[in-house]
C-alpha positions in Angstrom: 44.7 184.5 226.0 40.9 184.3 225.3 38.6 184.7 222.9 35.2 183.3 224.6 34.2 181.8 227.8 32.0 178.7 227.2 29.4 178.6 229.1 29.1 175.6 231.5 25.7 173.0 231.8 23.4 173.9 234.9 25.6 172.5 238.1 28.8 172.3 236.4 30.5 170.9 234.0 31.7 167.7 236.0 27.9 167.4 236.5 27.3 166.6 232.4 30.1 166.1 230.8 28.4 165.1 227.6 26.6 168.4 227.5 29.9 170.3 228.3 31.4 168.7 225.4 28.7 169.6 222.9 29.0 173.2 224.3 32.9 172.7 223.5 32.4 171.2 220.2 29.8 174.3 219.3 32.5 176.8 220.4 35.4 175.4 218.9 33.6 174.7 215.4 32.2 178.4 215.4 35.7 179.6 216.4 37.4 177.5 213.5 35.0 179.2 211.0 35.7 182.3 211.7 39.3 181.8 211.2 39.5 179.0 208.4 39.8 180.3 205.4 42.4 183.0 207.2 46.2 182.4 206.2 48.7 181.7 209.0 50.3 185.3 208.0 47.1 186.8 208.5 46.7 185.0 211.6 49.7 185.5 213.2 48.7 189.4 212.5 45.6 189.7 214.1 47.1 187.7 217.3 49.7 190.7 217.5 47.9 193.1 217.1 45.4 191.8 219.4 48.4 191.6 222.4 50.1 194.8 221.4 46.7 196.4 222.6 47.0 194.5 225.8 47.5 197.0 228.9 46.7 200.2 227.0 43.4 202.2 227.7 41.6 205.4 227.2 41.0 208.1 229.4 36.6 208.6 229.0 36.8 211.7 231.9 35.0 214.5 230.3 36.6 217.6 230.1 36.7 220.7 232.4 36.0 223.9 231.1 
């Protein structure tokens, strides 16, 4: 599963590694305080009901009349 694509340094991460670990470190810390205060119950929830929506989809055709 993800939740964000971390954007790699110009040429690549093996190119900088230091920068692509201060991207890292940004993304993880901003990911952790969005879910930190959040109870493993409440957690657990939100990854459920994040994969239970996996595969479905909606129909946007307009209809004919």
């Amino acid at each position: 599963m993800v939740d964000k694509i971390v954007n790699e340094p110009v040429g690549g991460a093996h190119r900088d590694p230091r920068q692509m670990a201060a991207f890292l470190k940004r993304a993880l810390n901003d990911a952790f305080r969005q879910v930190g205060d959040l109870k493993v119950k409440d957690l657990l929830e939100r990854r459920y009901e994040r994969i239970k929506g996996y595969g479905r989809f909606t129909d946007t055709k307009a209809d004919s009349k």
